[in-house]
BAKOL-161325 format. One record per residue: residue in three letters; x, y, z of N, C-alpha, C in turn; chain; residue number from 1. Coordinates in Angstrom, 2 decimals. Atoms other than C-alpha are relative to their C-alpha. Layout:
<"ala", <X, Y, Z>, <X, Y, Z>, <X, Y, Z>, "A", NUM>
...
END
This chain:
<"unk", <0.17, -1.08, 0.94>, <-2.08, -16.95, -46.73>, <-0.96, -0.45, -1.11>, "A", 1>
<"unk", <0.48, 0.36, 0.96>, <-5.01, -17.90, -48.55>, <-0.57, 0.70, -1.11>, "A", 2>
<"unk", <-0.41, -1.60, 0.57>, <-5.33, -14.42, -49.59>, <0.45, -0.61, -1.76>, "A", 3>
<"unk", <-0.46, 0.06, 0.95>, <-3.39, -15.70, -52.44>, <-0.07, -1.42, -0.85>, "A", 4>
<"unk", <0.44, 1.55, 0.76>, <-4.74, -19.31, -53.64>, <-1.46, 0.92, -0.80>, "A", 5>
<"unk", <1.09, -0.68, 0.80>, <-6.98, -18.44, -56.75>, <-1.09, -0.74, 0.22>, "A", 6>
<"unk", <0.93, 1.12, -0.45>, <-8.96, -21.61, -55.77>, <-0.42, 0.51, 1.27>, "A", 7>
<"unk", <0.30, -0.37, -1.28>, <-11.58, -19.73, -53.80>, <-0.34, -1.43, 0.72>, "A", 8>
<"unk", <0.60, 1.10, -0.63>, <-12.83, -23.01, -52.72>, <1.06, -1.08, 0.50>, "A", 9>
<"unk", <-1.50, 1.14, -0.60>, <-9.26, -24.76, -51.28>, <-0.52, -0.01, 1.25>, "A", 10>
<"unk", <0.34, -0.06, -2.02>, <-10.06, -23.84, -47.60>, <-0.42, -1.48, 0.21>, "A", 11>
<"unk", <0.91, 0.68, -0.92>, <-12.83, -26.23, -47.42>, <0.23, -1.90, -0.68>, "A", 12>
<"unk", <-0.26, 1.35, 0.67>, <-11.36, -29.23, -49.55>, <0.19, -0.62, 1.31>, "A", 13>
<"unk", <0.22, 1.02, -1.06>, <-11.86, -32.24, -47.14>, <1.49, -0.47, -0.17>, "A", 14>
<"unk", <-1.12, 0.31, -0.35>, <-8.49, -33.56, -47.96>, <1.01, 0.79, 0.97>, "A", 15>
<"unk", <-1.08, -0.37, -1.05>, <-7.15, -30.66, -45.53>, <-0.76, -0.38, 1.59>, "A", 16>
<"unk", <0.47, 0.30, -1.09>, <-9.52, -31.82, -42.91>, <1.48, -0.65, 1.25>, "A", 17>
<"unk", <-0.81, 0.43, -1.42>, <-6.47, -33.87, -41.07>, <0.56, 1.17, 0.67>, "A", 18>
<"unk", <-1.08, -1.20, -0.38>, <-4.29, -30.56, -40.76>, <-0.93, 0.50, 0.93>, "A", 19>
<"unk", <0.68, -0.67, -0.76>, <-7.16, -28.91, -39.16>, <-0.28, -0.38, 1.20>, "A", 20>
<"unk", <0.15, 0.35, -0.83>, <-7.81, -31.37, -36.97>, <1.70, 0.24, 1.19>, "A", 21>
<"unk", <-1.04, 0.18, -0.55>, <-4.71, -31.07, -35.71>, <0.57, 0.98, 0.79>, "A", 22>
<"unk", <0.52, -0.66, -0.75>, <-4.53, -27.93, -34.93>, <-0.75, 0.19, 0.78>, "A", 23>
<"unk", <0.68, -0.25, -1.21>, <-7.62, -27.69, -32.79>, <0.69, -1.37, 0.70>, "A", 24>
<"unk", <0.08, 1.03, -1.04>, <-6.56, -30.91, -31.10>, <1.48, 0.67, 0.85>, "A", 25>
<"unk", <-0.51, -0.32, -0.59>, <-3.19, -29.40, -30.51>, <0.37, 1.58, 0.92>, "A", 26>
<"unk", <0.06, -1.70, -0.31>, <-4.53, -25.90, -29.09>, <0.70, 1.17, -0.96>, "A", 27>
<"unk", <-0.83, -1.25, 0.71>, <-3.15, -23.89, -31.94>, <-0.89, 0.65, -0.73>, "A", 28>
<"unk", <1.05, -0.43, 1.02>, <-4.71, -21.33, -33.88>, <0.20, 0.64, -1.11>, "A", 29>
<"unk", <0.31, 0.27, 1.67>, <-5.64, -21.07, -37.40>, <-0.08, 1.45, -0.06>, "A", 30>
<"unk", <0.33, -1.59, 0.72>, <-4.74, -16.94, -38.71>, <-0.73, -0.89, -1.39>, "A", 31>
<"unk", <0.55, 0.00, 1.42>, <-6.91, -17.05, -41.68>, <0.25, 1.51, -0.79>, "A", 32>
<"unk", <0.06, -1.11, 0.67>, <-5.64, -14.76, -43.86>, <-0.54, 0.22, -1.47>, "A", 33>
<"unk", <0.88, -0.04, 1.69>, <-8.09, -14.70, -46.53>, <-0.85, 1.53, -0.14>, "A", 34>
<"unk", <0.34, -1.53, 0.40>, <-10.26, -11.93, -48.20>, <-1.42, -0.80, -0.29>, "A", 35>
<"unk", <1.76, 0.57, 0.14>, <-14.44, -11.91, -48.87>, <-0.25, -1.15, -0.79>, "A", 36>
<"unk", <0.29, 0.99, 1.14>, <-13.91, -14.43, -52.03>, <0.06, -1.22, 1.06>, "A", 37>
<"unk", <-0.43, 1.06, -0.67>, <-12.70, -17.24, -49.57>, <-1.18, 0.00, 2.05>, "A", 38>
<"unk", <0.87, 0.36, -1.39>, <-15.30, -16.57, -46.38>, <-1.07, -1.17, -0.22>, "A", 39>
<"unk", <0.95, 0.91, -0.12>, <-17.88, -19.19, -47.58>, <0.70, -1.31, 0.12>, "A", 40>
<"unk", <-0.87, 0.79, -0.63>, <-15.16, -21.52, -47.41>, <0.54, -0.38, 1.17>, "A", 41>
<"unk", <-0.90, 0.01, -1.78>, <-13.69, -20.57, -44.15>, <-1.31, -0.72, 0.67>, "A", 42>
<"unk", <1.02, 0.64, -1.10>, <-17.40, -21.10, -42.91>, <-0.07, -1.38, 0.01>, "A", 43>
<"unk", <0.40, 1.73, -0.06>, <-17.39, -24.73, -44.31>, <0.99, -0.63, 0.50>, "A", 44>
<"unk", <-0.96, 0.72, -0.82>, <-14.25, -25.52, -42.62>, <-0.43, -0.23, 1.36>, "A", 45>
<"unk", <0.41, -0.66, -1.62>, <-15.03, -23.73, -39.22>, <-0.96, -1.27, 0.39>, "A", 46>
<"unk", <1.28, 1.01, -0.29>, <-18.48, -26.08, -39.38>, <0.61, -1.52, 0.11>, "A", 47>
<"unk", <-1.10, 1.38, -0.13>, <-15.87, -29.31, -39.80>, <0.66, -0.13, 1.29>, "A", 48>
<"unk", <-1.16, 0.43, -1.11>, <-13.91, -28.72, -36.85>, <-0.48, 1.43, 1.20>, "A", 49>
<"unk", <0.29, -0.50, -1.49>, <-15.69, -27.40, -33.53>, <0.70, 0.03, 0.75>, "A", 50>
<"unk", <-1.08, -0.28, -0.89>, <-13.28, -26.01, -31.23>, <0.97, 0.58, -0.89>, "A", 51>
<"unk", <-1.18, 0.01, 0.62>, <-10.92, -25.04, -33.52>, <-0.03, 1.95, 0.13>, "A", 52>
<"unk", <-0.58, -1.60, -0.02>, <-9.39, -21.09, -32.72>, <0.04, 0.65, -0.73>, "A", 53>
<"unk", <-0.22, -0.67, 1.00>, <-9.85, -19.11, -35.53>, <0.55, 1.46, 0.22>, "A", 54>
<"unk", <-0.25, -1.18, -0.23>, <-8.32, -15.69, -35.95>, <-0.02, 0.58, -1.53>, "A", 55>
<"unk", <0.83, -0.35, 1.90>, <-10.16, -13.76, -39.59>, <1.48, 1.01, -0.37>, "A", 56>
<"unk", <-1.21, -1.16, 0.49>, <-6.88, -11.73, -40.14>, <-0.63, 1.41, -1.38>, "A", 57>
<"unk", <0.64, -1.05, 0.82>, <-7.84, -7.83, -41.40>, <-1.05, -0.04, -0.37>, "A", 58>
<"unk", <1.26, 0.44, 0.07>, <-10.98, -8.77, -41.17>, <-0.55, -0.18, -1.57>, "A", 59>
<"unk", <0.17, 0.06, 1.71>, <-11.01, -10.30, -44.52>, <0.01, 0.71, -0.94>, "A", 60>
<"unk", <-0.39, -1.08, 1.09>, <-10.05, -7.54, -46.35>, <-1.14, 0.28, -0.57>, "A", 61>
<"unk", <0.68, -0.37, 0.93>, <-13.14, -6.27, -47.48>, <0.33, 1.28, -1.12>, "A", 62>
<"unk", <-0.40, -1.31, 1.12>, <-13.22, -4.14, -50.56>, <-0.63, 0.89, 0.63>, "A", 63>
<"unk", <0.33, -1.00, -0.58>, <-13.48, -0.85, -49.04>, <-0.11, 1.13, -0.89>, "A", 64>
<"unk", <0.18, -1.02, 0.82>, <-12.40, 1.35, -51.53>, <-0.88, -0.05, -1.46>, "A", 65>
<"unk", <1.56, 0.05, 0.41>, <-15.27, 0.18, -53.98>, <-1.52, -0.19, 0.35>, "A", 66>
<"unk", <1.40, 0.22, -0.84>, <-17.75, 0.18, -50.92>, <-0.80, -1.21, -0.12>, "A", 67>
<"unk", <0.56, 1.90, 0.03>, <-18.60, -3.63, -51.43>, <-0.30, -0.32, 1.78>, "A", 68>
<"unk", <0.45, 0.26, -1.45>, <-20.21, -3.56, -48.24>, <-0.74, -1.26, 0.19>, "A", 69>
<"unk", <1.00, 0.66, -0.53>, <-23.10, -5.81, -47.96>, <0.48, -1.79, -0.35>, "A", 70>
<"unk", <-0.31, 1.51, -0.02>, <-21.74, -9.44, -49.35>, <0.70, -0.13, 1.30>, "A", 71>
<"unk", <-0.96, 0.33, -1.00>, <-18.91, -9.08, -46.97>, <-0.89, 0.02, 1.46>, "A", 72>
<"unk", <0.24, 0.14, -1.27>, <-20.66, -7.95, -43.92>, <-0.91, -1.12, 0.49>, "A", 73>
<"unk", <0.63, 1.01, -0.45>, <-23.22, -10.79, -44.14>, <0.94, -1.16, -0.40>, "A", 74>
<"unk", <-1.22, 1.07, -0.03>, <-20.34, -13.49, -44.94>, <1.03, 0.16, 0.97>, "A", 75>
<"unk", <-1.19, -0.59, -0.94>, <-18.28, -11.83, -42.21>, <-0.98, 0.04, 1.29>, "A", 76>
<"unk", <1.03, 0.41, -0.73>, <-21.54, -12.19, -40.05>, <-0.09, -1.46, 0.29>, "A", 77>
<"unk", <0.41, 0.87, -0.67>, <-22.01, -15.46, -40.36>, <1.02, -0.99, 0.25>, "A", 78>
<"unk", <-0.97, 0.43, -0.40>, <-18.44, -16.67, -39.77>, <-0.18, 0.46, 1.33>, "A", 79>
<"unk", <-0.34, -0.44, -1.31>, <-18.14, -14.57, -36.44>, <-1.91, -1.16, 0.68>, "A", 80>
<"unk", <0.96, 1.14, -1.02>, <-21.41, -16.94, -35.34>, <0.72, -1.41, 0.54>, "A", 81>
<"unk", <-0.47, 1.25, -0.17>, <-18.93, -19.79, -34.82>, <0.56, 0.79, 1.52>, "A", 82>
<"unk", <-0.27, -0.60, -1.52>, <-18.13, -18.79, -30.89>, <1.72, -0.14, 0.10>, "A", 83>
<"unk", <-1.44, -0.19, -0.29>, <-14.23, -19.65, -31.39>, <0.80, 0.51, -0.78>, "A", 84>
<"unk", <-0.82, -1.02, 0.91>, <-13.05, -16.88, -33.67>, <-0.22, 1.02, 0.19>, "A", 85>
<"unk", <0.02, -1.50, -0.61>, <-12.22, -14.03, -33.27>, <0.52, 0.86, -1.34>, "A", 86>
<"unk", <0.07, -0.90, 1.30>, <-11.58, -10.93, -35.96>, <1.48, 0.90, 0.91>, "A", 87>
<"unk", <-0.55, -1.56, -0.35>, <-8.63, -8.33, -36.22>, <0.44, 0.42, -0.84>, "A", 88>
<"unk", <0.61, -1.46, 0.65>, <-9.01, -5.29, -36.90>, <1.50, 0.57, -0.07>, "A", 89>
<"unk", <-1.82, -0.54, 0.51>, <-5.57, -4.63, -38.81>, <-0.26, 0.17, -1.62>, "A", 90>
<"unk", <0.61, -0.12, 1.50>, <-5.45, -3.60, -42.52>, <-0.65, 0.90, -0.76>, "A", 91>
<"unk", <0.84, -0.28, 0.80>, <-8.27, -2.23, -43.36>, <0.53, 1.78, -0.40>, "A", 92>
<"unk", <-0.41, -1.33, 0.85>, <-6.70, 1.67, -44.08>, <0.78, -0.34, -1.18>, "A", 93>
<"unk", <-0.87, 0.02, 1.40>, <-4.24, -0.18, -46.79>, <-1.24, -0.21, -1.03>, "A", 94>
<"unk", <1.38, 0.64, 0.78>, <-8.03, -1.49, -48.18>, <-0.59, 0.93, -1.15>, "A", 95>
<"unk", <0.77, -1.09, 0.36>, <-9.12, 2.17, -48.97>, <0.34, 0.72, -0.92>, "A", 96>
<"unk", <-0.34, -0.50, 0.97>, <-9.01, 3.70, -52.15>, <0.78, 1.63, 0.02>, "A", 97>
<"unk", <-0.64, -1.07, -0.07>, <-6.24, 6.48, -52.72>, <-0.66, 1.39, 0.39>, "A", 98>
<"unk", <0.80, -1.13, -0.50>, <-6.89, 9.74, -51.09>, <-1.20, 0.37, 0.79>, "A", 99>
<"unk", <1.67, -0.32, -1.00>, <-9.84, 8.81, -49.33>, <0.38, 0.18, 1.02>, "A", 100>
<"unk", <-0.21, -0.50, -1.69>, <-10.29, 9.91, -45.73>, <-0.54, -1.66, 0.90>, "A", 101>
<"unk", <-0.31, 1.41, -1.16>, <-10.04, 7.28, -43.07>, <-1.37, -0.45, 0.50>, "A", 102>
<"unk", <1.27, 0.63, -0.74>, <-13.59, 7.27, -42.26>, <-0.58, -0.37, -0.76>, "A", 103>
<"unk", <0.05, 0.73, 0.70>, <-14.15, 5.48, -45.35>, <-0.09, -1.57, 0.89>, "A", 104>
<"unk", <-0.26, 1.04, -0.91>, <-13.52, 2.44, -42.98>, <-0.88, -0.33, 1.44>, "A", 105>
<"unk", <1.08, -0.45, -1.35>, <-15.93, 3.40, -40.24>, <-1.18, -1.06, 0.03>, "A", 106>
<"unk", <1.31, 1.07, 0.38>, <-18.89, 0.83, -41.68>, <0.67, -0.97, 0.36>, "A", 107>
<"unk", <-0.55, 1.71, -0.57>, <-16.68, -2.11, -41.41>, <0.19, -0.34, 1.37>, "A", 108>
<"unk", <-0.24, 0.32, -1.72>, <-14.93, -1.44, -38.35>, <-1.82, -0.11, 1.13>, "A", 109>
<"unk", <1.41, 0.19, -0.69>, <-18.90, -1.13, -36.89>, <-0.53, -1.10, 0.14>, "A", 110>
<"unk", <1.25, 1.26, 0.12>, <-20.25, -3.94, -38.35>, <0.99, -1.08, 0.89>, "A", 111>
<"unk", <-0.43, 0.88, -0.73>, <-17.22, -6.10, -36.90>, <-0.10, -0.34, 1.62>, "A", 112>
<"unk", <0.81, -0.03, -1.03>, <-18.24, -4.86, -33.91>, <-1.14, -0.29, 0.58>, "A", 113>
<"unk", <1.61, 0.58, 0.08>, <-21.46, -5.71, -34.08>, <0.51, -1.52, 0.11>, "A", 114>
<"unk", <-0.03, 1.15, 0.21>, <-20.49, -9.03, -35.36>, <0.59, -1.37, 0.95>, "A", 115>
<"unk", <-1.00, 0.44, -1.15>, <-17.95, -10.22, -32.79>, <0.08, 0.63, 1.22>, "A", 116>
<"unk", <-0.04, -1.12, -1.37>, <-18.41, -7.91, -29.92>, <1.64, 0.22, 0.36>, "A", 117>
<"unk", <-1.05, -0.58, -0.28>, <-15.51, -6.25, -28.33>, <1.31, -1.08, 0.92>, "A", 118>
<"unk", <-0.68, 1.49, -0.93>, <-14.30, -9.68, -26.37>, <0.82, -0.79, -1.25>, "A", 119>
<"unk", <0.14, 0.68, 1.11>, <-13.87, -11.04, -30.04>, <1.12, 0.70, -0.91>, "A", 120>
<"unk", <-0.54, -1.09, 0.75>, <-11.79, -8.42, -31.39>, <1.44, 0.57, 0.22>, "A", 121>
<"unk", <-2.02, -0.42, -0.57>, <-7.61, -7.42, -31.31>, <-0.14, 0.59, -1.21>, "A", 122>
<"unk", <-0.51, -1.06, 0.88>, <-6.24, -4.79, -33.09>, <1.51, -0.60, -0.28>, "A", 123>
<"unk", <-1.47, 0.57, 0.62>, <-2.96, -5.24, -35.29>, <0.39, 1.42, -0.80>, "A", 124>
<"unk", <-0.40, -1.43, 0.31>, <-0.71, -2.46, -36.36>, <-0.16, -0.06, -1.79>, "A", 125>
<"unk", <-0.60, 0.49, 1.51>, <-0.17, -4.38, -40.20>, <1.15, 1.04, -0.35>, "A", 126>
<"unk", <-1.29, -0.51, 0.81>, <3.30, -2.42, -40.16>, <0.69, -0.91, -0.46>, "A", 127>
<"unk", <-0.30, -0.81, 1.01>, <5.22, -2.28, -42.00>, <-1.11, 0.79, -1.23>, "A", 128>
<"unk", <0.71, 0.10, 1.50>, <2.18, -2.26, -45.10>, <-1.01, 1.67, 0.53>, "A", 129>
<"unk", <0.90, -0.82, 0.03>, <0.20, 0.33, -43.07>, <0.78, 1.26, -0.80>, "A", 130>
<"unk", <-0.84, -1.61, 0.36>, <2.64, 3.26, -43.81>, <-0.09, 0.08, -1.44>, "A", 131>
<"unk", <0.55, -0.60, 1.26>, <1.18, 3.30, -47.15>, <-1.13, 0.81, -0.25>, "A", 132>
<"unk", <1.54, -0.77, -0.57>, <-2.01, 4.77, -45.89>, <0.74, 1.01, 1.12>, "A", 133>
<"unk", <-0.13, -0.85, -1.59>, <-0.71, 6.09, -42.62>, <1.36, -0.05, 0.99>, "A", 134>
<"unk", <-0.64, 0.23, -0.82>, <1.79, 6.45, -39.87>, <-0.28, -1.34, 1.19>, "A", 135>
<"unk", <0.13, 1.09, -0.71>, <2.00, 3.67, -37.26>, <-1.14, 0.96, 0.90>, "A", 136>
<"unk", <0.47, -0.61, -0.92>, <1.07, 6.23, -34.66>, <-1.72, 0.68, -0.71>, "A", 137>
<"unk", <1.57, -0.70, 0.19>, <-2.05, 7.64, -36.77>, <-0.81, -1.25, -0.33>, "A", 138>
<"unk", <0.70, 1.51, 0.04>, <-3.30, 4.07, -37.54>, <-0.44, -0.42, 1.17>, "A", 139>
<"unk", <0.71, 0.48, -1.26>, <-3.30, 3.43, -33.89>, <-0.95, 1.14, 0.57>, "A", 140>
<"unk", <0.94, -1.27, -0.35>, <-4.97, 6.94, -32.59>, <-1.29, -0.41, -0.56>, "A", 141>
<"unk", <1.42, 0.71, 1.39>, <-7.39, 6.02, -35.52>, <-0.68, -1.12, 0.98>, "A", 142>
<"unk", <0.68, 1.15, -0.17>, <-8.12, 2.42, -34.07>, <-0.53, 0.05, 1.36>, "A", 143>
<"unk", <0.08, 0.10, -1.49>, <-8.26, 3.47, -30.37>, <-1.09, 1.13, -0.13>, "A", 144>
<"unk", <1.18, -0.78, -0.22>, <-11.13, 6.24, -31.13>, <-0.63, -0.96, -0.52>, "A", 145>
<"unk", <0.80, 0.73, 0.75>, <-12.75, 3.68, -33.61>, <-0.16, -1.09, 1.41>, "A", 146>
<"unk", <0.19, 0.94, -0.99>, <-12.93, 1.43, -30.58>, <-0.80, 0.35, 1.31>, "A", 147>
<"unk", <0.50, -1.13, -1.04>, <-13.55, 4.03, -27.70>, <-1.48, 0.12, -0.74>, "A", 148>
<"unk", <1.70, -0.43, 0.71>, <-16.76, 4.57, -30.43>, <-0.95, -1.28, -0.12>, "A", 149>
<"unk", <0.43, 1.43, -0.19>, <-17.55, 1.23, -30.89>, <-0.30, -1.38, 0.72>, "A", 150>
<"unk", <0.14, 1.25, -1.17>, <-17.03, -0.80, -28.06>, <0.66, 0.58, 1.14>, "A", 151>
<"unk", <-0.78, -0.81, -1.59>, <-16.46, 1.49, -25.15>, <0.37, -1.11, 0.94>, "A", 152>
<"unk", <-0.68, 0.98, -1.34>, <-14.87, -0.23, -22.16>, <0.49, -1.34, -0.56>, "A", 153>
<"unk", <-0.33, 1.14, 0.55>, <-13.50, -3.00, -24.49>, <1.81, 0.39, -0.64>, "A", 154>
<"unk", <-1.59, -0.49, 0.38>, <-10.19, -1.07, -25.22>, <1.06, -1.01, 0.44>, "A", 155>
<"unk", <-1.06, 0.53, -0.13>, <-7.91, -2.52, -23.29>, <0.27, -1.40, -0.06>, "A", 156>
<"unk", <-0.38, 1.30, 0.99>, <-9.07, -6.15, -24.46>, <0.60, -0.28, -1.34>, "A", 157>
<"unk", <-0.85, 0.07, 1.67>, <-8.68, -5.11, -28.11>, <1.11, 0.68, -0.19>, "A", 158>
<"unk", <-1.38, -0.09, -0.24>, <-5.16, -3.80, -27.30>, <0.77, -0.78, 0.34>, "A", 159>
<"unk", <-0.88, 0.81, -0.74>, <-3.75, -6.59, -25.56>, <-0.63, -0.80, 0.45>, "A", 160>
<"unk", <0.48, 1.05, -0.67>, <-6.11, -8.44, -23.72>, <-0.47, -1.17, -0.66>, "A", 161>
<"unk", <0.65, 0.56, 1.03>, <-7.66, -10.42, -26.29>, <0.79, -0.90, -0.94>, "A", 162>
<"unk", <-0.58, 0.94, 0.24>, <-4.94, -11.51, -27.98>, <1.03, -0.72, 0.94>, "A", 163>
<"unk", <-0.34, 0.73, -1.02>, <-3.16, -12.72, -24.74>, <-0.73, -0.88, 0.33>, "A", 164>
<"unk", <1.04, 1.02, -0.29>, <-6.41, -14.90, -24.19>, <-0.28, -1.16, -1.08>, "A", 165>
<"unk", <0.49, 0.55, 1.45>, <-6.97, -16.15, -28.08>, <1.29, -0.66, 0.55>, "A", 166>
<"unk", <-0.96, 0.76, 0.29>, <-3.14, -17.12, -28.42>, <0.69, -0.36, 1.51>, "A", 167>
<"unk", <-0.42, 0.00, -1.15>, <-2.78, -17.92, -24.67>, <1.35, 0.01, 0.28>, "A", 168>
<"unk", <-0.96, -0.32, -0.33>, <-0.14, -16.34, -23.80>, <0.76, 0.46, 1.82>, "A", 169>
<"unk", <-0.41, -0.05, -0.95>, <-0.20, -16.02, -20.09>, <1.05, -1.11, 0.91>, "A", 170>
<"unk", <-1.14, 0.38, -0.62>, <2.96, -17.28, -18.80>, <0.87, -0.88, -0.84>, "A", 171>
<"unk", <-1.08, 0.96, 0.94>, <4.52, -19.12, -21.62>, <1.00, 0.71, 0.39>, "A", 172>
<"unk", <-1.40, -0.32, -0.09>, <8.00, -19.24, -21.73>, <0.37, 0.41, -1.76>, "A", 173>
<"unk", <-0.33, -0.25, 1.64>, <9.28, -17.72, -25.26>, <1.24, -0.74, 0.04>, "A", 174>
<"unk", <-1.56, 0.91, 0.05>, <12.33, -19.12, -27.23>, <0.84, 0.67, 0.49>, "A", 175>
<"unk", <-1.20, -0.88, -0.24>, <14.40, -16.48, -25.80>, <0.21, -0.34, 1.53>, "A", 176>
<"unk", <-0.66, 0.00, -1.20>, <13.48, -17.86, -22.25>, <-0.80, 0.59, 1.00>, "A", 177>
<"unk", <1.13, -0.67, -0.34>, <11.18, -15.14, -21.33>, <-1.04, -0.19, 0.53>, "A", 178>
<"unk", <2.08, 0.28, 0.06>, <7.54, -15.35, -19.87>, <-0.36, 1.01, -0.20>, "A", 179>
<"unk", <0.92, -0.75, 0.12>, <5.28, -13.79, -21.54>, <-1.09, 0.39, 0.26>, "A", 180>
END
């Protein structure tokens, strides 16, 4: 949750270098849940530790509802150039300033598309927090045309497939016993 360290610049402190390593060495992956202040950081980590799984959680929260477009999408650009991260696309309707209409959100979701292509990309419901903006069910309708528009034939990766591949999940056993 780095979201919430005021020290935009913690990410990339070298003293967390071991942790990181550790992760990529032991296949796990790194949610980053940070916001635009903390992406030049993420990039100087990412550049420390090749191989390492990233996942940009809410795609860094850009400020949406003051249209702060352009820092983010080129700092949110040149993170998705690291080939082992991936973006999802969860969030961003709690982002949007009261009363606005949902296609307020339409630029981002594009550019992430752009940025990460549709292989790169999982959708997340963020319930409970969405139902401040929206219903579960109109958040997803929402994300499944925004996708259908954006990355036709990539649906049913950024539903499911995608994050079954990122957090490899084909055939684990869960704690309950399960394979998932």
């Amino acid at each position: 949750m780095v979201q919430d360290i005021p020290d935009t610049e913690w990410l990339a402190r070298p003293s967390l270098d071991r942790a990181f390593d550790c992760l990529r060495d032991h296949g796990l992956v790194f949610d980053a849940l940070v916001d635009n202040r903390h992406l030049r950081a993420l990039s100087h980590r990412l550049t420390r530790h090749p191989g390492l799984i990233t996942v940009v959680d809410h795609a860094a929260k850009p400020n949406i509802a003051d249209r702060e477009f352009a820092a983010w999408a080129s700092a949110i650009a040149r993170v998705a150039q690291v080939p082992d991260v991936a973006c999802k696309l969860s969030g961003l309707l709690t982002l949007t300033a009261p009363g606005s209409d949902a296609t307020a959100i339409e630029p981002f979701v594009a550019h992430v598309f752009e940025s990460f292509g549709g292989q790169r990309v999982m959708w997340g419901s963020d319930w409970p927090v969405v139902t401040t903006h929206a219903t579960y069910e109109q958040w997803k309708a929402r994300a499944q045309a925004l996708v259908r528009r954006f990355a036709p034939r990539h649906e049913a990766a950024v539903f499911g497939g995608n994050a079954t591949s990122i957090y490899s999940l084909h055939g684990r056993t869960t704690a309950l016993g399960r394979t998932a």
